[in-house]
SERO-4910 file (N, C-alpha, C, O; in steps of 0.05 Angstrom, whole numbers):
BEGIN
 pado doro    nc1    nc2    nc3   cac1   cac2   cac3    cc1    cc2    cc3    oc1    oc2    oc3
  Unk    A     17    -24      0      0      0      0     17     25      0     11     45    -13
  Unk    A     40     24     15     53     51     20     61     57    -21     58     78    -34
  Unk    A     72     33    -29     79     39    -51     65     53    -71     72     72    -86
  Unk    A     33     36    -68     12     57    -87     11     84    -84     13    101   -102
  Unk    A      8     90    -53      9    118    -36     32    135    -54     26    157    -62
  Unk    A     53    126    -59     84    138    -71     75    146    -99     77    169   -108
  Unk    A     63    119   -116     65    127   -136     39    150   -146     43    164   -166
  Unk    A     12    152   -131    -10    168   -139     10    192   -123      6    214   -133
  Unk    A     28    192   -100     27    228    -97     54    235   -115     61    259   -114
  Unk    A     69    218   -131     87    226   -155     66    234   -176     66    257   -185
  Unk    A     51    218   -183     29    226   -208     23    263   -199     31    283   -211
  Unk    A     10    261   -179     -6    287   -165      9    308   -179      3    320   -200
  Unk    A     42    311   -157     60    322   -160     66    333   -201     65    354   -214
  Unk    A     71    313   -204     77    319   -238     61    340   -249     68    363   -255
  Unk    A     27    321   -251      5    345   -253      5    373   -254      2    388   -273
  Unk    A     14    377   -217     18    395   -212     41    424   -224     37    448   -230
  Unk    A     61    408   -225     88    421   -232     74    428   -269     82    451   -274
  Unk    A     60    419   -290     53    421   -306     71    416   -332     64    424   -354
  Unk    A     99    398   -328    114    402   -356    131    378   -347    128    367   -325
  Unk    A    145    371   -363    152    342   -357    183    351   -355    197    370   -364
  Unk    A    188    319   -334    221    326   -327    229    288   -336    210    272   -337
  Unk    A    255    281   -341    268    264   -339    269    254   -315    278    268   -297
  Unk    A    259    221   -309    267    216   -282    279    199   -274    263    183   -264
  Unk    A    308    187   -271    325    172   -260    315    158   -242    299    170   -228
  Unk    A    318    127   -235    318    115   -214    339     94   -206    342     75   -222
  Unk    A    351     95   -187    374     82   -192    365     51   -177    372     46   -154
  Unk    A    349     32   -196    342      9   -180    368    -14   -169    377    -27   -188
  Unk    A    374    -18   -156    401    -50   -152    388    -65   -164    363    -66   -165
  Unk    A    410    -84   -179    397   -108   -192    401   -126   -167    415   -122   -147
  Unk    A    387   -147   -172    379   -171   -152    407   -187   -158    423   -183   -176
  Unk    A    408   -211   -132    434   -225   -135    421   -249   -162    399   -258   -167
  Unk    A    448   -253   -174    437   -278   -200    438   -301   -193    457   -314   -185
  Unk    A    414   -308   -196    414   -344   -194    402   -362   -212    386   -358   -230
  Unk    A    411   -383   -205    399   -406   -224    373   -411   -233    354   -408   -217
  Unk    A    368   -418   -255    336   -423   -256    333   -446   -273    346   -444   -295
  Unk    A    318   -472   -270    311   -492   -280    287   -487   -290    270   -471   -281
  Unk    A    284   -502   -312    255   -511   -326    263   -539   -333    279   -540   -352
  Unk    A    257   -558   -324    262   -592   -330    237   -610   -322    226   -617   -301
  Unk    A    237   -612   -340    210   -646   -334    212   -671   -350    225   -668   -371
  Unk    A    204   -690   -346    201   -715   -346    171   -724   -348    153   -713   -335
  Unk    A    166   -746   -366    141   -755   -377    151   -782   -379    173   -791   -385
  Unk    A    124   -796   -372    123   -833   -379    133   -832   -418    124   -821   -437
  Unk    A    155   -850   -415    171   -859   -449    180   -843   -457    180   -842   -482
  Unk    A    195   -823   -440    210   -804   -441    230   -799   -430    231   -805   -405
  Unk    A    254   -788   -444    276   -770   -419    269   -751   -407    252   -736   -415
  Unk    A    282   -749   -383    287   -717   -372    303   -698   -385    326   -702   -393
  Unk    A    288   -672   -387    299   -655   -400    303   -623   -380    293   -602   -372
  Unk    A    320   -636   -381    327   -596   -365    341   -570   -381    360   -571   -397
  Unk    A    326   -548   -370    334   -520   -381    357   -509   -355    347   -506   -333
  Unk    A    374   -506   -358    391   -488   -346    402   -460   -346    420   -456   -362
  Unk    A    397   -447   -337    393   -410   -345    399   -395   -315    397   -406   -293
  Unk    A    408   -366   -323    416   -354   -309    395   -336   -303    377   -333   -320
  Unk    A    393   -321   -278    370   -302   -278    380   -274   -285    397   -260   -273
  Unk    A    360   -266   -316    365   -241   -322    355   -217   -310    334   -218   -298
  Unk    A    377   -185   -314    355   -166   -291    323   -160   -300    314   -169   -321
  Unk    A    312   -149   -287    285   -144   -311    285   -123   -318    262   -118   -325
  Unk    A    302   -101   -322    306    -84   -346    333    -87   -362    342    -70   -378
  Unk    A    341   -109   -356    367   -116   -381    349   -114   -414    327   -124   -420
  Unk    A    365   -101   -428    351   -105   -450    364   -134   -470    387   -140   -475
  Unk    A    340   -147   -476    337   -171   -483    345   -175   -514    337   -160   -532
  Unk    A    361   -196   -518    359   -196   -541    375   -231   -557    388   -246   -543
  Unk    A    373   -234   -570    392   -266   -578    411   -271   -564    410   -293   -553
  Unk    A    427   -260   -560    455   -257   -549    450   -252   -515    459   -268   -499
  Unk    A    436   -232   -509    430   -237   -487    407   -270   -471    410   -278   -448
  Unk    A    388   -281   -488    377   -300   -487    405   -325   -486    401   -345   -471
  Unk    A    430   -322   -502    438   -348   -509    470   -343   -489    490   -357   -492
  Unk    A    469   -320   -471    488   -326   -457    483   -326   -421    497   -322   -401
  Unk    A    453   -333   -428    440   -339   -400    435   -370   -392    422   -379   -373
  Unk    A    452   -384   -413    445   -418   -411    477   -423   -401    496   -410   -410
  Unk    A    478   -436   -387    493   -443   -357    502   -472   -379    492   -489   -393
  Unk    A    521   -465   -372    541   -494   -384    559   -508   -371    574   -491   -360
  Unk    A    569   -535   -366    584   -545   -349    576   -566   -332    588   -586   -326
  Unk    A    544   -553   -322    548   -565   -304    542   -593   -292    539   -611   -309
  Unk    A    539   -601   -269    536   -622   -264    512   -630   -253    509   -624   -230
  Unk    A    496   -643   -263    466   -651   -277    460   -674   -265    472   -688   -281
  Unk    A    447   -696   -241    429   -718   -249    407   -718   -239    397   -699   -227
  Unk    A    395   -747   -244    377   -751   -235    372   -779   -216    381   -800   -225
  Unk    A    360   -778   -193    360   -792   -175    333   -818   -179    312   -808   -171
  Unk    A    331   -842   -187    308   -862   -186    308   -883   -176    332   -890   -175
  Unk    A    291   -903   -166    295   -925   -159    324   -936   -146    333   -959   -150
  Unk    A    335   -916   -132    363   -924   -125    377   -919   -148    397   -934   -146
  Unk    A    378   -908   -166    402   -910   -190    400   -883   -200    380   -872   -210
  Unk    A    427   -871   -196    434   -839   -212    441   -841   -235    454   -859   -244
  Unk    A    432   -821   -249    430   -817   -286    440   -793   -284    426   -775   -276
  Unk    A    469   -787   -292    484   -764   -304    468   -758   -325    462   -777   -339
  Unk    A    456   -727   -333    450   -720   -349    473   -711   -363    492   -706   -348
  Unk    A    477   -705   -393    487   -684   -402    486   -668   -431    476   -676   -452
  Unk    A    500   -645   -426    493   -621   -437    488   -626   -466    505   -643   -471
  Unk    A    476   -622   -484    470   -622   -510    463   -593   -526    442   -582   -519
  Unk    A    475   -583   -542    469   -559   -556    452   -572   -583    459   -593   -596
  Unk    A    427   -553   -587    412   -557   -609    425   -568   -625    420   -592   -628
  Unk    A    447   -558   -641    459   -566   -668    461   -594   -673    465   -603   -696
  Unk    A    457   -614   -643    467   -634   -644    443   -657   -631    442   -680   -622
  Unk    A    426   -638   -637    394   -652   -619    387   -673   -645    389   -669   -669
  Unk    A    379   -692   -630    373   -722   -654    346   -713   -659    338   -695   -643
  Unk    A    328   -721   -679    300   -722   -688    285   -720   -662    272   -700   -657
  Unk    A    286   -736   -650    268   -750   -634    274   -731   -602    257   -725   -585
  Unk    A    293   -727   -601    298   -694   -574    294   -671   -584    289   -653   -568
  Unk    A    297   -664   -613    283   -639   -619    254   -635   -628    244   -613   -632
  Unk    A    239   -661   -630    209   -662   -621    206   -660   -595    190   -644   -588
  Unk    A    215   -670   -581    205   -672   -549    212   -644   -534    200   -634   -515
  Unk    A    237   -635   -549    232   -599   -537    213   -586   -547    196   -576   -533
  Unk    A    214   -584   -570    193   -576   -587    164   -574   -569    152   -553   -564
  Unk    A    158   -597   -563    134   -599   -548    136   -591   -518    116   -579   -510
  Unk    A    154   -594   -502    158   -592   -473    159   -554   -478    146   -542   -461
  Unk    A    172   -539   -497    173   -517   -490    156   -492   -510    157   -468   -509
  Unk    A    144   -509   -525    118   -497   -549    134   -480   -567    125   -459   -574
  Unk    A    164   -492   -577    167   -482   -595    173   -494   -616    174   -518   -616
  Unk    A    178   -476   -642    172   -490   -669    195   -507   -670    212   -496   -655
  Unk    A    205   -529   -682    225   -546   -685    244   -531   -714    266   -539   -723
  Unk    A    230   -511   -724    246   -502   -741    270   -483   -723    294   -478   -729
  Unk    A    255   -475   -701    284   -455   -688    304   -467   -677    324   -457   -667
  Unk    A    298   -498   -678    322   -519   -660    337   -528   -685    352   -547   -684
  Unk    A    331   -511   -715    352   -538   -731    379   -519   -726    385   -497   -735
  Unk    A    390   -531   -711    424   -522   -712    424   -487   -715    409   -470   -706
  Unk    A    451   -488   -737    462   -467   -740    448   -440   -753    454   -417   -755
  Unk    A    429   -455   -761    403   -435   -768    376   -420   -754    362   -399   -757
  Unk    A    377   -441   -738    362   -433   -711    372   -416   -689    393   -402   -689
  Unk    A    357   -418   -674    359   -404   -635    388   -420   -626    386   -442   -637
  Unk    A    405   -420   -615    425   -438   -599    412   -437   -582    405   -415   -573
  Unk    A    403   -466   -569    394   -474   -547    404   -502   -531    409   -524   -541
  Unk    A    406   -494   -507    423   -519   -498    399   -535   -470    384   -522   -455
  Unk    A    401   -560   -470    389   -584   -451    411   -598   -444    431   -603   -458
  Unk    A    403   -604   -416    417   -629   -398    391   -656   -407    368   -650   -401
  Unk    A    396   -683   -420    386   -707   -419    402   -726   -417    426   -725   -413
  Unk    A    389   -746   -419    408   -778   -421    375   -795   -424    353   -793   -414
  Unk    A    388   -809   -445    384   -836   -463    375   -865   -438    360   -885   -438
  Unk    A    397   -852   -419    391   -883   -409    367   -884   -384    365   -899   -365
  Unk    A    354   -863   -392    334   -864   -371    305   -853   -378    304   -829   -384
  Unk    A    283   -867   -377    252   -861   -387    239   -864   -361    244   -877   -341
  Unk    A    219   -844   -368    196   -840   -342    180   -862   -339    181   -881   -354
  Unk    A    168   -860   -322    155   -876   -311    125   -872   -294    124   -865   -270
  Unk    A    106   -878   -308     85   -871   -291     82   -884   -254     83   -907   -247
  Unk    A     78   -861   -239     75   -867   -211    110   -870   -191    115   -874   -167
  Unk    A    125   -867   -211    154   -868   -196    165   -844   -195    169   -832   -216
  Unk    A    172   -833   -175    188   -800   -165    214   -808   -177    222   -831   -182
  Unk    A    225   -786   -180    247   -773   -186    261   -746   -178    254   -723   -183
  Unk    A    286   -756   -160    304   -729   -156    329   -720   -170    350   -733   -171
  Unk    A    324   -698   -180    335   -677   -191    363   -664   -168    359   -656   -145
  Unk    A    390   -663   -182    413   -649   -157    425   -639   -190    427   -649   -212
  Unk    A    430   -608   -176    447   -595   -200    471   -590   -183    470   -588   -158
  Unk    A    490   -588   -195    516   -570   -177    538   -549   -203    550   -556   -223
  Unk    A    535   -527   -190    554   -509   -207    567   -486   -199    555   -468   -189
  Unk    A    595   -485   -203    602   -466   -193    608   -462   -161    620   -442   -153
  Unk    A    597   -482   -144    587   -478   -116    559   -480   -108    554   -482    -84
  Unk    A    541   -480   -124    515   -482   -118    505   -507   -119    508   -520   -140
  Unk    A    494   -517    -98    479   -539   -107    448   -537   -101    443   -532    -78
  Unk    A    422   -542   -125    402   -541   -123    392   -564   -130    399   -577   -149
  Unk    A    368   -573   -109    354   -597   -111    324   -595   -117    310   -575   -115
  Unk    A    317   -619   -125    283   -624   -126    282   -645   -118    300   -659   -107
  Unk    A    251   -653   -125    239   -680   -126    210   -671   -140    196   -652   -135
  Unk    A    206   -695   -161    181   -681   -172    170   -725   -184    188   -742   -190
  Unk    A    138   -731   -184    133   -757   -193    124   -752   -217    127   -732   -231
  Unk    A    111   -778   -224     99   -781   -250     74   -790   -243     74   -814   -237
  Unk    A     49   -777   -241     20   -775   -227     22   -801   -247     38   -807   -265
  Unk    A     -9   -814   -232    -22   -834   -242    -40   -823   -271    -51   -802   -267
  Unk    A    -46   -835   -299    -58   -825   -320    -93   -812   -306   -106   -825   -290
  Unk    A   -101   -790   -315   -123   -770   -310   -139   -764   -335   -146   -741   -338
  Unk    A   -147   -785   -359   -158   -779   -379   -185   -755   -377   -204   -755   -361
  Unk    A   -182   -740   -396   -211   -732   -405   -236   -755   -413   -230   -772   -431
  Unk    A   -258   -757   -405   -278   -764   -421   -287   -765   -452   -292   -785   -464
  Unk    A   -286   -741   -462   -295   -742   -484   -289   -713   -488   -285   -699   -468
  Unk    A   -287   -703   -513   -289   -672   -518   -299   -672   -541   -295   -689   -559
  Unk    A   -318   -644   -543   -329   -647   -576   -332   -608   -567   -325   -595   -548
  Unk    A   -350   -600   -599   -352   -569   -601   -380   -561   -592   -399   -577   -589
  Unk    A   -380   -535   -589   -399   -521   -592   -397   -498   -611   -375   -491   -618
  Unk    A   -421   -483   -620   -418   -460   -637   -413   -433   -620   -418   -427   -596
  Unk    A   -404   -421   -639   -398   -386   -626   -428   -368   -620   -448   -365   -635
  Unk    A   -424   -361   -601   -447   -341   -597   -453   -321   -612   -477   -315   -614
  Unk    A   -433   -306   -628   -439   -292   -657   -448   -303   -674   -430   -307   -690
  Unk    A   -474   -315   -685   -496   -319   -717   -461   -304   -743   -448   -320   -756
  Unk    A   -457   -279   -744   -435   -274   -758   -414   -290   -760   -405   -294   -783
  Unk    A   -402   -304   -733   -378   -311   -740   -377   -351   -739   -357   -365   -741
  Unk    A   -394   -355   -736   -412   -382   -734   -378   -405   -751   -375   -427   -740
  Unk    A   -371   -403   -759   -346   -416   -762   -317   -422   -740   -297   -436   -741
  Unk    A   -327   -406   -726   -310   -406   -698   -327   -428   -681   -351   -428   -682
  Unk    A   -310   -450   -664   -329   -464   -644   -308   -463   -622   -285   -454   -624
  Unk    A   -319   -471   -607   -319   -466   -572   -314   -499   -570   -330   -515   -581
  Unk    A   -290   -510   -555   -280   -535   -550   -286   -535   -518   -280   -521   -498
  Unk    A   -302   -561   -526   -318   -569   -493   -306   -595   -489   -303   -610   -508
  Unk    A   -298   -601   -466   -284   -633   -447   -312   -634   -425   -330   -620   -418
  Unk    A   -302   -658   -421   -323   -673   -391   -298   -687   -388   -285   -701   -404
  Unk    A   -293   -679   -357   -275   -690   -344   -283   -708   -310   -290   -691   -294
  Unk    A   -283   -734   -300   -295   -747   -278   -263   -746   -268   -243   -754   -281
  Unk    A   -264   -731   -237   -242   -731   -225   -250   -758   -201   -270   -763   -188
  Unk    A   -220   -774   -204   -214   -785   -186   -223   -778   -153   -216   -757   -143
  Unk    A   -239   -798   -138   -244   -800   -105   -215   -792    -88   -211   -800    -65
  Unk    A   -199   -774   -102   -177   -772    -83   -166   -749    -83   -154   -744   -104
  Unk    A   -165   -734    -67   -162   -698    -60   -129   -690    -68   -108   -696    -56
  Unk    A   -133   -678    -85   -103   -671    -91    -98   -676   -120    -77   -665   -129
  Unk    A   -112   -689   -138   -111   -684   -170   -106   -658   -177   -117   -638   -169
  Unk    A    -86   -661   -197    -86   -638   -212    -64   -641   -247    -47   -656   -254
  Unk    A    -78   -620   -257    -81   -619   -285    -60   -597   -304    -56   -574   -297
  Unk    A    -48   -606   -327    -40   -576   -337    -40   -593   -374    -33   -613   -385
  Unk    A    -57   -562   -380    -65   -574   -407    -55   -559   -436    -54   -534   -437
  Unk    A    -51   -570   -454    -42   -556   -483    -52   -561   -497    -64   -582   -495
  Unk    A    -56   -546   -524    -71   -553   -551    -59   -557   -574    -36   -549   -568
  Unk    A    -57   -564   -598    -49   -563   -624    -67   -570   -637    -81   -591   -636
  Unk    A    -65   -539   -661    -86   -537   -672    -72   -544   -702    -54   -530   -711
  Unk    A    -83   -567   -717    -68   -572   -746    -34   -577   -742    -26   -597   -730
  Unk    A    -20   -562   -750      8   -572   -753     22   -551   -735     46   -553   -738
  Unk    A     15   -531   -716     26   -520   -699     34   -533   -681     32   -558   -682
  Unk    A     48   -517   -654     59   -541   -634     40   -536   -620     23   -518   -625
  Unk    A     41   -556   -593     33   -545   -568     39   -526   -553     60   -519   -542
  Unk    A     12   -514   -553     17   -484   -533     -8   -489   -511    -32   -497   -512
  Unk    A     13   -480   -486     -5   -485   -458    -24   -462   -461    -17   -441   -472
  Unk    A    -53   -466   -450    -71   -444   -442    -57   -425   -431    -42   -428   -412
  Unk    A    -65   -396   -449    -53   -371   -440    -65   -359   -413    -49   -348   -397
  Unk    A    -90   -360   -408   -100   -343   -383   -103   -367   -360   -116   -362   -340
  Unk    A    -89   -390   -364    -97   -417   -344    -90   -432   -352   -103   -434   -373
  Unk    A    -67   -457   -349    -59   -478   -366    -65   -504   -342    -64   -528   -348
  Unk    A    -73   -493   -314    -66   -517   -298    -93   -513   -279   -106   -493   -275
  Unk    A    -99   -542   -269   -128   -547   -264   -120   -567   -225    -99   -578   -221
  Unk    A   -137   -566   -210   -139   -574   -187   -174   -586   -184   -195   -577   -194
  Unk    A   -169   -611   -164   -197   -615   -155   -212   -605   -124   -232   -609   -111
  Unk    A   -181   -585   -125   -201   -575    -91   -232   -572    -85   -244   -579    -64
  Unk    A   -244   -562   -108   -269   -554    -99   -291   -567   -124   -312   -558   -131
  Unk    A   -273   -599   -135   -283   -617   -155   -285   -644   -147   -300   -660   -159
  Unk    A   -271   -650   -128   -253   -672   -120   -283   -691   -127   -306   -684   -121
  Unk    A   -275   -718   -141   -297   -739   -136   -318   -733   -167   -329   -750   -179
  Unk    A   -317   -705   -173   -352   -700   -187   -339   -706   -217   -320   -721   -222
  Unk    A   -352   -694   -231   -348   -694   -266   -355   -660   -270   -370   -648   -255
  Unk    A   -346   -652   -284   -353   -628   -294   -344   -622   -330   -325   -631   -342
  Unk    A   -359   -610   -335   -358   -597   -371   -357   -572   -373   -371   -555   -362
  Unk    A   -339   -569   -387   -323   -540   -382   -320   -531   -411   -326   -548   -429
  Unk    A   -309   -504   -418   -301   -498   -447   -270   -509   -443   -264   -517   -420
  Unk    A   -252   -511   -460   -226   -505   -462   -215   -490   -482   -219   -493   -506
  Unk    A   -197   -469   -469   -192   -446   -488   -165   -462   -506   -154   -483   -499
  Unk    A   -161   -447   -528   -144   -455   -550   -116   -438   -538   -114   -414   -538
  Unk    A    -93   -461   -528    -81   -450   -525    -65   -428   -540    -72   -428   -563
  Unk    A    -43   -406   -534    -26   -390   -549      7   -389   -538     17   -397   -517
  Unk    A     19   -379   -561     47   -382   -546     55   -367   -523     44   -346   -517
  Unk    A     76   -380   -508     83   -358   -487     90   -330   -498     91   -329   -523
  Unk    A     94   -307   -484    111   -289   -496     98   -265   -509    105   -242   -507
  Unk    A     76   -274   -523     65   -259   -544     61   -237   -533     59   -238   -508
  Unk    A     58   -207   -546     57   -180   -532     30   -181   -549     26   -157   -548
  Unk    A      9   -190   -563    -17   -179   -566    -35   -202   -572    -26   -217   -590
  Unk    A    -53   -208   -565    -69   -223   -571   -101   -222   -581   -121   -215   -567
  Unk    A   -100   -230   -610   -132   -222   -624   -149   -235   -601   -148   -258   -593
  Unk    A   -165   -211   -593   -190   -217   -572   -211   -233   -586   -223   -251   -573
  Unk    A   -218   -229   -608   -242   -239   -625   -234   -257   -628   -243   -272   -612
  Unk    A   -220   -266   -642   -209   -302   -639   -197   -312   -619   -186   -333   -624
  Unk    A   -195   -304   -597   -176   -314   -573   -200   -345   -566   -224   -346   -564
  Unk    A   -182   -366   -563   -201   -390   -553   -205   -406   -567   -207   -430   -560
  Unk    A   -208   -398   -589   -234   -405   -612   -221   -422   -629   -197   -417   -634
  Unk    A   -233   -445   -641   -226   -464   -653   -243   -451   -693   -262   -436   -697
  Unk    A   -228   -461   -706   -252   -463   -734   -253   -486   -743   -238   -504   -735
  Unk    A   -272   -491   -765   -284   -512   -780   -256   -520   -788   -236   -506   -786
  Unk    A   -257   -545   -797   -235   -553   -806   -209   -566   -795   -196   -584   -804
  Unk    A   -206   -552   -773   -185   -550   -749   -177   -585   -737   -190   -599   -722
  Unk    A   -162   -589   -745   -156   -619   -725   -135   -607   -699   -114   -593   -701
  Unk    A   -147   -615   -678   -147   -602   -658   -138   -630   -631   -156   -642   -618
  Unk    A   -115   -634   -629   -105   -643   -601   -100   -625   -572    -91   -602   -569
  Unk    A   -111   -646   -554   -109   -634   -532    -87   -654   -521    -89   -678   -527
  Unk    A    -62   -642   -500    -44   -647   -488    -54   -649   -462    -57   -627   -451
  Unk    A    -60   -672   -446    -79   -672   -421    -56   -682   -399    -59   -706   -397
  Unk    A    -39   -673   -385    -18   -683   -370    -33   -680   -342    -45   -660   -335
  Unk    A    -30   -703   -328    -26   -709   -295     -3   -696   -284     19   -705   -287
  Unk    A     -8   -671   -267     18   -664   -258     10   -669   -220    -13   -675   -211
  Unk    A     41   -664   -198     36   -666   -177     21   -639   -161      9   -623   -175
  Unk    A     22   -637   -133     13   -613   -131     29   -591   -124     21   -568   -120
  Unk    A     65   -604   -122     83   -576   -124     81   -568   -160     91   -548   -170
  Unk    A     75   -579   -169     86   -577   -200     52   -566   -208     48   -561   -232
  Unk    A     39   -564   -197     17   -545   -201     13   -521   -194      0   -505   -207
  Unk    A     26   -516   -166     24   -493   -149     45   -477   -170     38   -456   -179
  Unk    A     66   -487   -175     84   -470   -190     72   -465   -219     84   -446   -229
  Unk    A     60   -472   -231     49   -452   -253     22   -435   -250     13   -416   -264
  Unk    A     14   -445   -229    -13   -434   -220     -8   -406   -215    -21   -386   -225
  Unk    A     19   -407   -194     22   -379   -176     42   -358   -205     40   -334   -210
  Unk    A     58   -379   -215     68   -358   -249     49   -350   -257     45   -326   -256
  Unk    A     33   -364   -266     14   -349   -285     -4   -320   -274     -8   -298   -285
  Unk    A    -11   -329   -251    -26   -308   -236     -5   -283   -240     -9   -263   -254
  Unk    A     17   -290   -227     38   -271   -235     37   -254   -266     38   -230   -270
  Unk    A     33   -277   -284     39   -265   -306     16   -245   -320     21   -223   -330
  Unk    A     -8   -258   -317    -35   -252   -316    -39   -216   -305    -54   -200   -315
  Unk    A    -24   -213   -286    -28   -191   -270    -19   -161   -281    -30   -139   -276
  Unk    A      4   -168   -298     19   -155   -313     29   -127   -292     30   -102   -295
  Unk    A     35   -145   -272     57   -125   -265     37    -99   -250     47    -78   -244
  Unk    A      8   -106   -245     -9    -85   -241     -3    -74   -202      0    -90   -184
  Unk    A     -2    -56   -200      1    -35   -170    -27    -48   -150    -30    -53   -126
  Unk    A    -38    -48   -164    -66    -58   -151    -75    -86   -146    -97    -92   -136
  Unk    A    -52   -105   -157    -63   -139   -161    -57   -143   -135    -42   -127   -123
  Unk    A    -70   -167   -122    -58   -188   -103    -24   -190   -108    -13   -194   -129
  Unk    A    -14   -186    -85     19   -187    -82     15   -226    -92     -4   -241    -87
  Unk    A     38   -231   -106     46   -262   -114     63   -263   -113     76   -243   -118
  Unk    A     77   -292   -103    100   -304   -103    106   -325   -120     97   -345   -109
  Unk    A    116   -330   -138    125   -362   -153    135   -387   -131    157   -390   -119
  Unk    A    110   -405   -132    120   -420   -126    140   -440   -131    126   -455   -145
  Unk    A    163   -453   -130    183   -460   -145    185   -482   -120    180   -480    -96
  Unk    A    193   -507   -138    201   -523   -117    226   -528   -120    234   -547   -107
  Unk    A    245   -517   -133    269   -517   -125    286   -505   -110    293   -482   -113
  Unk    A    298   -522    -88    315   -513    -65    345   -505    -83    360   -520    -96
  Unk    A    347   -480    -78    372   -466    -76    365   -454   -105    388   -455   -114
  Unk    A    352   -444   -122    354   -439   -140    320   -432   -146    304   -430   -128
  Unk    A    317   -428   -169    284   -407   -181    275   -436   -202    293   -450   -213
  Unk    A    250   -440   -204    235   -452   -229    231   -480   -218    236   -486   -195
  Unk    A    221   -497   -237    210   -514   -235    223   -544   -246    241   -546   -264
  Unk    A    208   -569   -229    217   -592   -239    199   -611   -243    193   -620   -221
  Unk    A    191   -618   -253    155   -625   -261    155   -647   -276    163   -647   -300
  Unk    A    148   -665   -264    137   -696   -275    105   -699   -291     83   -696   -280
  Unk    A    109   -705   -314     81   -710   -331     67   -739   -338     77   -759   -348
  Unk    A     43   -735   -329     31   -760   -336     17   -759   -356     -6   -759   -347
  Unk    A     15   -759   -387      8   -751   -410     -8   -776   -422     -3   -800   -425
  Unk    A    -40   -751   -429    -49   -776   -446    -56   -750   -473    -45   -728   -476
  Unk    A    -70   -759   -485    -70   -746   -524   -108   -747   -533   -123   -767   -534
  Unk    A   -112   -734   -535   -145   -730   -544   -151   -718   -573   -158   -695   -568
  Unk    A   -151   -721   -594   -150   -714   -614   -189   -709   -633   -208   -726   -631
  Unk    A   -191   -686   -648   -217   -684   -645   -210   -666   -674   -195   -646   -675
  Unk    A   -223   -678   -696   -227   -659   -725   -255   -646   -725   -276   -656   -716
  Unk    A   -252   -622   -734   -282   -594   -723   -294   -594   -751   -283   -583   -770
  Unk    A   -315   -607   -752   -325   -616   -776   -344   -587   -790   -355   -590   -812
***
């Protein structure tokens, strides 16, 4: 509150004075730390993002994006009694079958991963280890002096029911439909959900205003819901009139993953974050992160595939 108080009697003030001045602020940047994005899915590797935390007025750019990936270091993964050294892989050198699975884990196009033509992007994996539905996994990074840990499972499968369309409420735009699921949640408190779309030959992109679902106040029932059409991260504008909206024609997968409930809380409380845009007036948020010593997430997927052509 004191802060709003600051910024409406700066506004006042300006007003007042009637002509505009230049205004310096000399913010400290924050100390830098590590930040993970890594998950794991049943018939899959683990795949981790390794990155540095940038300031938030550094100005951004390729070079700044591609010298925030942390190299070196020392990577595994903890299962069934047996450690799996991950290691480092640069795009250029990503096989078919790992530059689909980024592709998908991070909703971007597989054209920006071909090599020397693309984004340079770098992952910690290994070959010799696939997920597993219902079996945990811990995560230990070490670099430099830091060592950051997790632990994140692989939920039991959480299918959708069925999904089919409905029409648009505009008679005008009647080619647009509205993608409806029925979902029966499991007798057991603590389900939860995070979901993606691909529409035709695009990738998967998580729901922009909500990607992740809980049965706190579902637990046991069924419910039918719309599901919005996801969009990419990032985007600075988004067509309102089409936001959601599926069209005729459209072959349309939904990406339905079983996640835990740290690996829910942590996109739940981002998004709200992100959602908020930074507003003076929102609910104060914190990211939840379950990683000890370090920022972001480590998130086990339990993935099933729903596929639906919009006739």
């Amino acid at each position: 509150m004191k802060s709003i108080h600051f910024i409406l009697s700066l506004l006042g003030l300006m007003l007042l004075a009637g002509c505009e001045e230049n205004l310096t602020l000399d913010i400290p940047e924050g100390e830098e730390q590590l930040v993970v994005e890594g998950h794991i899915e049943q018939g899959s590797p683990p795949i981790v993002v390794l990155t540095r935390s940038v300031p938030v007025f550094a100005n951004v750019s390729f070079e700044t994006l591609e010298s925030a990936f942390v190299h070196n270091a020392q990577v595994t993964v903890n299962s069934g009694g047996k450690v799996y050294t991950l290691r480092e892989i640069p795009s250029a050198s990503f096989t078919k079958e790992l530059k689909e699975q980024v592709a998908l884990l991070f909703g971007v196009s597989e054209n920006l991963l071909n090599g020397s033509n693309g984004f340079p992007f770098y992952v910690y994996t290994s070959d010799e280890l696939k997920g597993e539905i219902g079996k945990s996994y811990g995560l230990r990074i070490s670099h430099q002096g830091k060592v950051l840990t997790s632990n994140t499972t692989i939920p039991n499968l959480n299918p959708i029911d069925v999904l089919w369309t409905a029409p648009h409420s505009n008679p005008e735009q009647d080619s647009l439909k509205i993608l409806m699921y029925r979902y029966a949640d499991p007798d057991t408190l603590g389900n939860s959900v995070r979901y993606f779309t691909k529409r035709n030959q695009e990738p998967f992109y998580p729901g922009l205003l909500g990607s992740v679902f809980n049965d706190e106040l579902i637990n046991g029932g069924t419910i039918t819901f719309p599901l919005d059409r996801g969009e990419p991260r990032g985007q600075s504008e988004v067509n309102e009139e089409l936001y959601g909206y599926f069209g005729k024609g459209d072959t349309v997968t939904v990406r339905w993953a079983a996640i835990d409930l740290a690996h829910f809380r942590f996109w739940s409380t981002l998004e709200s974050e992100q959602n908020s845009n930074g507003s003076p007036i929102g609910s104060p948020n914190t990211t939840r992160s379950n990683i000890k010593g370090g920022l972001g997430i480590w998130g086990g997927y339990g993935v099933t595939y729903h596929t639906l052509v919009i006739e």
